[in-house]
C-alpha positions in Angstrom: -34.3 -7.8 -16.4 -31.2 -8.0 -18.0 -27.2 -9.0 -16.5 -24.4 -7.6 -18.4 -21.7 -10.0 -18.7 -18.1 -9.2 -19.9 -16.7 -11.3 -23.4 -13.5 -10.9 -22.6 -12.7 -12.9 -26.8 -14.5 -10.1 -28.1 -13.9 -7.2 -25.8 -17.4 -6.1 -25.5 -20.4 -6.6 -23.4 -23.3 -9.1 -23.7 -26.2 -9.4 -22.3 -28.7 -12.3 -21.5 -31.9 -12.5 -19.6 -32.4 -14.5 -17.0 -35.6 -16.1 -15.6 -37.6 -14.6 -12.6 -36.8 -17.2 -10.3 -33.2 -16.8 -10.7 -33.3 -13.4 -10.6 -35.2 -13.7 -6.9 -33.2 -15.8 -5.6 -30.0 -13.7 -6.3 -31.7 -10.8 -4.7 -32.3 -12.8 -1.5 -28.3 -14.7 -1.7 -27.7 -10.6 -1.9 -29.9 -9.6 1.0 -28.2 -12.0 3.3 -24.7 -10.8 2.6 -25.4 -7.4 2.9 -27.4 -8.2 6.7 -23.5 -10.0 7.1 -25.7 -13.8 7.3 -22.6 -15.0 5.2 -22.9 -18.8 5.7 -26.5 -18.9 4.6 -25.1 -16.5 1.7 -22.4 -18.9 0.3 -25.4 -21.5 0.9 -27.7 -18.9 -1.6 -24.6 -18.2 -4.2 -23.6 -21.8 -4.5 -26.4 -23.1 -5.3 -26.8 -20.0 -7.9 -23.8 -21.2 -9.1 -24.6 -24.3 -10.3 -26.5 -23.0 -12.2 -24.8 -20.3 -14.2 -21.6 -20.7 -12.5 -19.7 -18.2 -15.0 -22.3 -15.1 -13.3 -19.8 -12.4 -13.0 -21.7 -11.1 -10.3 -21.9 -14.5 -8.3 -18.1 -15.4 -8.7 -17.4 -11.9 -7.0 -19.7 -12.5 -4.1 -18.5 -16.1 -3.4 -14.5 -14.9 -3.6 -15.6 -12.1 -1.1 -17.1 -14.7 1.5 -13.8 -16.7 0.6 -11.6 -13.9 1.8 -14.2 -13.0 5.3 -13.7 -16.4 5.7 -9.9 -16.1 5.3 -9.3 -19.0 3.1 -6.8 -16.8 0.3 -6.2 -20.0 -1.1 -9.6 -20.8 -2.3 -10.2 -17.7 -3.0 -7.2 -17.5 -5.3 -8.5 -20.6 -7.1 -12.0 -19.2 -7.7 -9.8 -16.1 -9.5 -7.8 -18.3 -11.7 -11.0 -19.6 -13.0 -12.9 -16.9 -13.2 -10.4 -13.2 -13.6 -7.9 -12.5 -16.0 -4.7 -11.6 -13.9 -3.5 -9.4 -16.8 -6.7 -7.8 -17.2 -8.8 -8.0 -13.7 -12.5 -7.2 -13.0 -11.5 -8.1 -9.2 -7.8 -5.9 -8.8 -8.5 -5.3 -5.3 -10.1 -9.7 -4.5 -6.5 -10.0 -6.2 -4.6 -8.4 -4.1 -6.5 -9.2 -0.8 -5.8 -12.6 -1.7 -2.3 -12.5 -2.3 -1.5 -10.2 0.6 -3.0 -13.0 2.7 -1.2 -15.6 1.5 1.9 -13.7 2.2 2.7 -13.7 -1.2 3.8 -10.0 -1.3 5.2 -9.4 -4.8 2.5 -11.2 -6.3 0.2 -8.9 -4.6 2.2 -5.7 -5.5 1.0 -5.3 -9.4 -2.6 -5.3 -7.8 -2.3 -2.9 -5.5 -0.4 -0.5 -8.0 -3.7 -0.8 -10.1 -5.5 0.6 -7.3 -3.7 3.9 -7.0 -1.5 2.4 -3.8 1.7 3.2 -5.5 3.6 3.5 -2.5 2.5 0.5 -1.2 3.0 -1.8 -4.0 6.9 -0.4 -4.6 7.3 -2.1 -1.0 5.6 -5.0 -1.6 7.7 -5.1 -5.2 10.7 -5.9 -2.5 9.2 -8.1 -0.1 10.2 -11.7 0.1 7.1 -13.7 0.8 6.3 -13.6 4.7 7.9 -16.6 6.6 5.3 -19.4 7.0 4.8 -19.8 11.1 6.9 -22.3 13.0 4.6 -25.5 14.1 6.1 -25.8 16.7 6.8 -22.0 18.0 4.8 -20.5 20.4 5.6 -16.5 22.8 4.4 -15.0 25.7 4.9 -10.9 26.2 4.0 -9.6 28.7 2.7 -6.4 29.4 4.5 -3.2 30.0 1.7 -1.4 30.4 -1.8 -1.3 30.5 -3.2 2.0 29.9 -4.2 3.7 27.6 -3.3 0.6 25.3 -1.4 -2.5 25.9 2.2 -2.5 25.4 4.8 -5.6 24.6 8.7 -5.2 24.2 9.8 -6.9 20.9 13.2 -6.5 18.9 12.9 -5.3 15.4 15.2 -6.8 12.7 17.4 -8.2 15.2 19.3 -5.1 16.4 16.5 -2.2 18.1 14.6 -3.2 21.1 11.2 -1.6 21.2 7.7 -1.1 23.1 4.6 -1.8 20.3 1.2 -0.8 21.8 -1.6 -4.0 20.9 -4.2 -2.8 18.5 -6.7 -5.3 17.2 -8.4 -2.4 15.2 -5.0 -2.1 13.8 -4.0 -3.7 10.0 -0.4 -3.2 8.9 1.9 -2.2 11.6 3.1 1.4 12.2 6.5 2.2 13.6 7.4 5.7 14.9 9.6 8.0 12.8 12.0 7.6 15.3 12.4 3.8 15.3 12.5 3.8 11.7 15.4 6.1 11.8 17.1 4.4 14.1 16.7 0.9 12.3 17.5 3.2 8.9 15.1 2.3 7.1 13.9 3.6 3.2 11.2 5.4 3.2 8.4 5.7 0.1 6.9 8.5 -0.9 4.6 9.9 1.6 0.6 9.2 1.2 -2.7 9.4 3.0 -4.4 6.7 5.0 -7.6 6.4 6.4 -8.1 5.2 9.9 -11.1 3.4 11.3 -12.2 6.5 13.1 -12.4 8.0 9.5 -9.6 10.6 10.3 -7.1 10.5 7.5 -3.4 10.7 8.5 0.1 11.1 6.2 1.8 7.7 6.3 5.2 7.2 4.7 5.8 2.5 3.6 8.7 1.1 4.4 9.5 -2.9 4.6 11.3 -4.8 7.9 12.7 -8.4 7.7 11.7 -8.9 11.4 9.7 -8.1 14.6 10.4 -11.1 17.5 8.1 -11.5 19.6 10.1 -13.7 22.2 11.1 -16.8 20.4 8.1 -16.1 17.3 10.0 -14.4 14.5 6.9 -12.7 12.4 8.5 -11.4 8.7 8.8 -10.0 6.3 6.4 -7.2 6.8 5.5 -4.5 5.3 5.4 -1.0 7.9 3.4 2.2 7.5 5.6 5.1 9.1 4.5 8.5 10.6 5.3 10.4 13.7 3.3 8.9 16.2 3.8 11.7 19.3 2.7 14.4 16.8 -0.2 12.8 15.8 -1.4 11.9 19.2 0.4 14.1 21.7 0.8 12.9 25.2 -1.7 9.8 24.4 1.0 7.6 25.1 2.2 9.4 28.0 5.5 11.2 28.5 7.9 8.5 26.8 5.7 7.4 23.7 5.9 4.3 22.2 8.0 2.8 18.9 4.6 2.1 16.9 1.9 -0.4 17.1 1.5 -4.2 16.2 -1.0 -4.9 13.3 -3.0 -7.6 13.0 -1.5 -8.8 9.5 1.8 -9.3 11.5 -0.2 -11.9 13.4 -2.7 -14.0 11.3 -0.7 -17.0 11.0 -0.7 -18.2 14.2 -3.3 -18.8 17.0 -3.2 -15.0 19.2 -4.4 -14.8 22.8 -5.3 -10.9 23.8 -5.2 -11.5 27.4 -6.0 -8.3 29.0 -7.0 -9.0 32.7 -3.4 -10.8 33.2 -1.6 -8.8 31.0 -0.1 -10.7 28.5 -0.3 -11.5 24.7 0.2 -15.3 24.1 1.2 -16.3 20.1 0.1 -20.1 19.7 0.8 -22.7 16.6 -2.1 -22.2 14.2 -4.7 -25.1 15.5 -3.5 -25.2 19.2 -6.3 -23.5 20.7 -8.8 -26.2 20.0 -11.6 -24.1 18.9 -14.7 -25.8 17.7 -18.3 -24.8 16.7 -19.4 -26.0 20.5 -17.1 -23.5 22.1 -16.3 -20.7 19.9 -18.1 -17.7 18.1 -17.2 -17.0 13.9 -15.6 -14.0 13.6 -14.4 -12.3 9.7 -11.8 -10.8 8.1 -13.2 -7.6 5.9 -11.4 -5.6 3.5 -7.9 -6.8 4.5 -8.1 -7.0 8.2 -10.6 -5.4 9.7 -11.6 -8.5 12.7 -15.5 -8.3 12.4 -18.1 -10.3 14.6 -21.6 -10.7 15.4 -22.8 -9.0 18.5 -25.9 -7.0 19.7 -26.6 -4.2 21.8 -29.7 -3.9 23.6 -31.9 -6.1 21.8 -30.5 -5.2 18.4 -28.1 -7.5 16.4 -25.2 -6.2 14.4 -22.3 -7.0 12.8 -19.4 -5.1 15.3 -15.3 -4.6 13.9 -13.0 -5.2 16.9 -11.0 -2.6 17.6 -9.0 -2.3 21.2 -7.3 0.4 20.0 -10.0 2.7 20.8 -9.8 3.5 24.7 -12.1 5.5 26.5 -15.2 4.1 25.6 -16.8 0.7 25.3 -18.4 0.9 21.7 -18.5 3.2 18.9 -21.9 3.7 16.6 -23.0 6.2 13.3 -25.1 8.6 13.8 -27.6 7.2 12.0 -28.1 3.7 13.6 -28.5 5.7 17.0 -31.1 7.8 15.5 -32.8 5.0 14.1 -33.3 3.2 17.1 -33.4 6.2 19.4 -30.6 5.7 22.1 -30.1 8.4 24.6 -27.4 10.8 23.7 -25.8 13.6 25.4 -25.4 17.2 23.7 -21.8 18.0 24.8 -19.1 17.1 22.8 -16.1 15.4 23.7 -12.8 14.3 22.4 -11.9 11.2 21.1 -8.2 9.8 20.0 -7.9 8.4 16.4 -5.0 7.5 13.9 -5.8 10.3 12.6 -5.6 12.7 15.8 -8.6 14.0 17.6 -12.4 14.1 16.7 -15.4 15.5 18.6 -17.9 12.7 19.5 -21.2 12.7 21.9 -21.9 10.5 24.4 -24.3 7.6 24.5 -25.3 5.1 27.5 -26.9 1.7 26.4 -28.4 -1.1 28.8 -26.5 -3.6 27.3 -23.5 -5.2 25.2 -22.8 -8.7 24.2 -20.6 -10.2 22.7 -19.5 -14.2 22.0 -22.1 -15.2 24.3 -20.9 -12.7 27.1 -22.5 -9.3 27.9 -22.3 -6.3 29.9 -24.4 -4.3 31.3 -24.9 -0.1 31.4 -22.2 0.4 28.7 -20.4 3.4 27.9 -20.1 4.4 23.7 -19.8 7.5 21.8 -21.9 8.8 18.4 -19.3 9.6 15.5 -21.0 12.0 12.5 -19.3 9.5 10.0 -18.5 5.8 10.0 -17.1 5.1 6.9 -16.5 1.6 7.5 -20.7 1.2 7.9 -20.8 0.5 4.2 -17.0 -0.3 2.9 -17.2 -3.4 2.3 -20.9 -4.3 0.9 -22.3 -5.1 4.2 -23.1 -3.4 7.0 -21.3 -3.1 9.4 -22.8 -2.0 12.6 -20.2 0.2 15.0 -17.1 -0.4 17.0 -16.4 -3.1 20.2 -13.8 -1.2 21.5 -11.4 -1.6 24.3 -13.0 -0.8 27.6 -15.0 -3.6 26.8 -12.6 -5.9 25.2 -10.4 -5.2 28.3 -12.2 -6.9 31.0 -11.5 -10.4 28.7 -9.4 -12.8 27.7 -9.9 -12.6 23.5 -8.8 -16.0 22.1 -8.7 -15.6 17.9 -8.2 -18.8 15.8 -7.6 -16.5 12.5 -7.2 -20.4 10.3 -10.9 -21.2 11.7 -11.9 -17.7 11.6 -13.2 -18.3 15.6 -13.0 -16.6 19.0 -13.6 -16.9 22.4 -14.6 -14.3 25.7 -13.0 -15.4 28.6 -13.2 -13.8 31.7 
């Protein structure tokens, strides 16, 4: 079997055969990423790296488990080694990279090479994002509950505003009307996919603040779109000004404590978490909060999402027919970024989660999951928010470690 490698001195490809055993052993270091086993997987790769450590294929996988790990900084390294900046295999491992270590503009010629124009001309303008205050901690509380949580913060300074809590949620996304009011420029408008799978027209824009009592998170970079037309009503009567994204978080130690209504932001390290009383959690793609979990007696590998109300988990068709869970034959509705899409019903004896489970859940069969194979492993279905409602959800996003509280 042969490996094509890249000479990048003579612009053209070369290939070299490698021994059986090698080639094995890659397949396994393969099989366990794709089943999301990633710390025996960097155990696998590692050790196939000392070996041929220059395997273009290797590299790519090891950067990868750098960046689910959420270490930007070693995975930056492992690209100046390996990648030619002016010329990348990796574009996309660049900019993930960059964008994580807050280093917008750095990030921006990256993301241009992936057709995310718009995107990247914000980012071109972005100073790099303030690192957290060690010493700076917030509590919000709740303004309401349902159908999503809802904190006040002030937005560069001047506009007050109510931001529903979405772990599911990346970037954040501000309301046409709060991004009039705060005057902001607009980009060019573009499509974006939503975890649901339902596209939606987004419009990027930059602010230099959101406060979250005393925490000032910033620069960030905004998607824009008109949020009562895309879901009508689903905020009730008065709407909200957008939704908080994850990425506007990550630096600091985040408490998503639903039963007393209240999101807590925490120096980075001040939760304590350790191997004895935590549960690894990932960051895939650029944000997508991913854990292992199982339902019934089947293990899987769940994104987070508390944005999606109304249910308790989320599956592909396929993984329900495979292991042949009850579903009903009506359809219903179900709210995404991208508006509404019919679903059916599912019952399942039981979902756990970080060493906590619950019993008789509630979940709903979608068609299409497009996440199930994004991001070269797979990725299971949705924990969504009727379940991550009943608990406190502690996330250490420098350990990459949560906790279930009750």
């Amino acid at each position: 079997m042969a490996v094509c490698l890249r000479d990048r001195a003579q612009g053209r490809a070369v290939h070299s055969t490698y021994p059986p055993e090698f080639l094995e052993r890659y397949k396994h270091a393969l099989t366990l990423f794709v089943a999301g086993r990633f710390e025996q997987a960097r155990e696998s790769i590692d050790a196939l790296l000392e070996w041929r450590p220059d395997e273009p294929a290797l590299v790519e996988k090891r950067i990868q488990i750098d960046l689910l790990d959420n270490r930007p900084l070693a995975a930056l390294e492992r690209l100046r080694r390996s990648d030619d900046p002016e010329d990348p295999l990796w574009p996309g491992l660049w900019g993930v990279a960059y964008l994580r270590s807050g280093s917008y503009r750095l990030a921006a010629p990256y993301f241009d090479m992936l057709g995310q124009h718009a995107r990247a001309a914000v980012f071109e303008r972005l100073d790099d994002q303030r690192p957290a205050d060690p010493q700076a901690g917030a509590e919000a509380p709740f303004r309401q509950h349902r159908p999503m949580p809802v904190i006040a913060v002030k937005v560069d300074g001047e506009e007050d505003a109510l931001l529903a809590l979405d772990t599911g949620a990346g970037e954040t996304l501000l309301d046409t009307g709060l991004a009039d009011r705060l005057g902001l420029s607009l980009g060019e408008p573009t499509r974006a996919l939503f975890a649901g799978g339902m596209p939606a027209e987004v419009r990027y824009a930059a602010v230099d603040s959101i406060a979250v009592g005393d925490v000032e998170l910033g620069p960030l970079p905004v998607q824009v779109m008109d949020i009562q037309a895309t879901l009508p009503g689903f905020f009730g009567p008065h709407g909200v000004d957008g939704m908080l994204g994850i990425q506007a978080l990550w630096q600091h130690d985040v408490v998503f404590d639903f039963p007393d209504g209240r999101l807590v932001l925490l120096p980075q390290g001040r939760l304590g978490t350790t191997p004895g009383n935590s549960t690894r959690c990932w960051l895939a793609g650029e944000s997508h909060l991913v854990a292992r979990g199982s339902l019934n007696d089947y293990s899987l590998m769940w994104f987070l999402d508390s944005g999606m109300v109304g249910f308790e988990c989320l599956l592909p068709e396929a993984t329900v027919a495979a292991w042949r869970l009850p579903v009903s034959r009506g359809t219903h509705e179900a709210w995404g970024g991208g508006g509404v899409v019919e679903v059916h019903a599912l019952r399942a004896e039981r979902l756990c989660l970080g060493g906590i489970c619950r019993r008789d859940v509630t979940g709903v069969v979608m068609p299409q999951f497009p996440l199930e194979t994004a991001y070269g492993f797979h990725l299971g279905g949705v924990i969504a928010g009727d379940f991550l409602g009943h608990f406190r959800l502690e996330i250490d996003f420098r350990r990459m470690a949560f906790r279930l509280q009750p």
